[in-house]
C-alpha positions as CSV (number, residue, x, y, z in Angstrom):
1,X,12.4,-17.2,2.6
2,X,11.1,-15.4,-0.1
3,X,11.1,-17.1,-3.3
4,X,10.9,-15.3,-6.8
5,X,10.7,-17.6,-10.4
6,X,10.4,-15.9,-13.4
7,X,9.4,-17.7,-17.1
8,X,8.5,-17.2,-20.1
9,X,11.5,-16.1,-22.2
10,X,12.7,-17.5,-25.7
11,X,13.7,-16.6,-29.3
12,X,11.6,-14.5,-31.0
13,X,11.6,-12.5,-34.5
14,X,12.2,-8.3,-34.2
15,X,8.5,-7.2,-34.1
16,X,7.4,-10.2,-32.6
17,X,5.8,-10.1,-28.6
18,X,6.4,-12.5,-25.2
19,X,5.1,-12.2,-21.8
20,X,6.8,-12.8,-19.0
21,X,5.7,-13.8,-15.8
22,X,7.1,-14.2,-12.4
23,X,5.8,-15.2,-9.0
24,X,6.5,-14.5,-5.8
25,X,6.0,-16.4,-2.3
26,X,6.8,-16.1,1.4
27,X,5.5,-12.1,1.2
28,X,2.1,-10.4,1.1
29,X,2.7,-9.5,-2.3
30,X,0.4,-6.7,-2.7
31,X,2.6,-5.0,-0.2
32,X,5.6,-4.8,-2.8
33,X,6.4,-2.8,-5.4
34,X,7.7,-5.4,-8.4
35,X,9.9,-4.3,-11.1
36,X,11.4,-5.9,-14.4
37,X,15.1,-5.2,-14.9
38,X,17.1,-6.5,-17.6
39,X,21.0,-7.2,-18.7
40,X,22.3,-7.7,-21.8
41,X,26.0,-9.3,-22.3
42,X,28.6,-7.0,-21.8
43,X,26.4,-4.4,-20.2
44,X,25.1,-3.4,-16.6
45,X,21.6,-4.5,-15.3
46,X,19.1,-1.5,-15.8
47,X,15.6,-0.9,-15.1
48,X,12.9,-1.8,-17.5
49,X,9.5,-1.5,-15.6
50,X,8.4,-1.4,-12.0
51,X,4.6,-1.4,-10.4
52,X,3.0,0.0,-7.2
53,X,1.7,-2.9,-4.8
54,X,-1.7,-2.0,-5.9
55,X,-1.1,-2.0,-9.6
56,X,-2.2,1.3,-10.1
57,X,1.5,3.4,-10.4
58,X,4.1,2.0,-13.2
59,X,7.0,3.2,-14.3
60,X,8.8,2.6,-17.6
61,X,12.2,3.1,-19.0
62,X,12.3,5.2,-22.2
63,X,13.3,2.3,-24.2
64,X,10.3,0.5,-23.7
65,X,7.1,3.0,-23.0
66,X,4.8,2.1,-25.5
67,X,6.1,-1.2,-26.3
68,X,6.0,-3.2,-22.9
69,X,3.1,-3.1,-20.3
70,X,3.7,-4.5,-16.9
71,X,0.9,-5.7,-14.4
72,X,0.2,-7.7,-11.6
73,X,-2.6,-10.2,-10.1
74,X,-2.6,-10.0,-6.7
75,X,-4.5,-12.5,-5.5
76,X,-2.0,-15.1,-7.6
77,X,1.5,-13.5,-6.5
78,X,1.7,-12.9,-10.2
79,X,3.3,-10.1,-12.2
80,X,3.8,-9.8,-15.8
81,X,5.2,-8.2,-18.6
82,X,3.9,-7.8,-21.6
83,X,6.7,-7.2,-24.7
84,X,5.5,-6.1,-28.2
85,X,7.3,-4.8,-31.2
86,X,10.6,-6.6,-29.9
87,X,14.1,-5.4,-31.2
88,X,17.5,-6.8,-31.4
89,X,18.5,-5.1,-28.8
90,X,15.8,-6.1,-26.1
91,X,17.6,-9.0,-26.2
92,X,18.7,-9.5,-22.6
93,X,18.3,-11.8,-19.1
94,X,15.2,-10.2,-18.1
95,X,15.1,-10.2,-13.7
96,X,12.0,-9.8,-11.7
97,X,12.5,-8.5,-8.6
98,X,10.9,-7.5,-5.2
99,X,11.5,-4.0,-3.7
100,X,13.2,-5.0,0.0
101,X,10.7,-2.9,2.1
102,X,6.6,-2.5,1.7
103,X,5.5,0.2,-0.4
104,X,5.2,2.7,1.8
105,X,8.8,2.8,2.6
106,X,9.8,1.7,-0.8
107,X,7.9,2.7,-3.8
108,X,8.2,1.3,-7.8
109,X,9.4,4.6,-8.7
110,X,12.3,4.1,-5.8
111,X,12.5,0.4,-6.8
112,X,13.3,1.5,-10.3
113,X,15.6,4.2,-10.2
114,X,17.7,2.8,-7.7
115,X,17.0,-0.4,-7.8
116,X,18.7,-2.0,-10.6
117,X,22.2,-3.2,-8.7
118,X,20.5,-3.2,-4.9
119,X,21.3,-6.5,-3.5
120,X,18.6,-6.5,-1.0
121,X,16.2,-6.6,-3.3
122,X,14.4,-10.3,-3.8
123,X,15.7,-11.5,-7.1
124,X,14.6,-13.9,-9.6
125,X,17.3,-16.2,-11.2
126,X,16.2,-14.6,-14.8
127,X,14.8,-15.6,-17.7
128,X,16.4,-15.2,-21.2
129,X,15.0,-12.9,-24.3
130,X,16.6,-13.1,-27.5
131,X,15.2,-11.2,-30.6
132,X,16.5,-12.1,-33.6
133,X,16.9,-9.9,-36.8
C-alpha cells in the first residue's frame, strides 16, 4: 500500500517563503515522477510543479516559475517544494502526489498536465498554505 504524507504548511505573510515536504513509501520512488498540485476554496485542483524520477526534468505552472522550486532526495523518499515570495492567492491545500505508472510510461510532464483530477494517482491527504496580506 503506498503511503504519501505531506507537511509543512502554515500562515505566512505575502512575501514570506515555506517548504513543503512529502514522503512516500511502499514504491521505488526514484521510479515516479512526483508532482505538487494545489486547490484553493471554491476552485478546481490544478497543477503546481512536478519532477522526473531522477530529479533532473521539472515542470512548473506559470504562476509559480521563478518563485517555487521543487526537488527530490531519493535515497529518503523525500520530495520538496520550495515557496518564496508567497501571495494571497497561493493560499491553497497543497497535494503531493505520485504518478500511477513508472516514469517511463508516465512522465512529470504527463503527471502534470493531466494529472491534476486523476484518481489513480497516489495522493497525499494535503497540507494547508495560507498567505496573509
Amino acid at each position: 500500500q503506498v503511503q504519501v504524507v505531506e507537511s509543512g504548511g502554515g500562515l505566512v505573510e505575502a512575501g514570506g517563503s515555506l517548504r513543503l515536504s512529502c514522503t512516500a513509501s511502499a514504491l521505488f520512488f526514484d521510479d515516479y515522477a512526483m508532482g505538487w498540485f494545489r486547490q484553493a476554496p471554491g476552485k478546481e485542483r490544478e497543477s503546481v510543479s512536478c519532477i522526473s524520477g531522477s530529479g533532473s526534468k521539472t515542470y512548473y505552472a506559470d504562476s509559480v516559475k521563478g518563485r517555487f522550486t521543487i526537488s527530490r532526495d531519493n535515497a529518503n523518499n523525500t520530495l520538496y517544494l520550495q515557496m518564496n515570495s508567497l501571495k494571497p492567492e497561493d493560499t491553497a491545500m497543497y497535494f503531493c502526489a505520485a504518478a500511477p505508472f513508472t516514469a517511463n510510461v508516465y512522465n512529470e510532464y504527463d503527471l502534470c498536465v493531466t494529472g491534476a483530477n486523476r484518481e489513480s494517482n497516489y495522493w497525499g491527504q494535503g497540507t494547508q498554505v495560507t498567505v496573509s496580506s
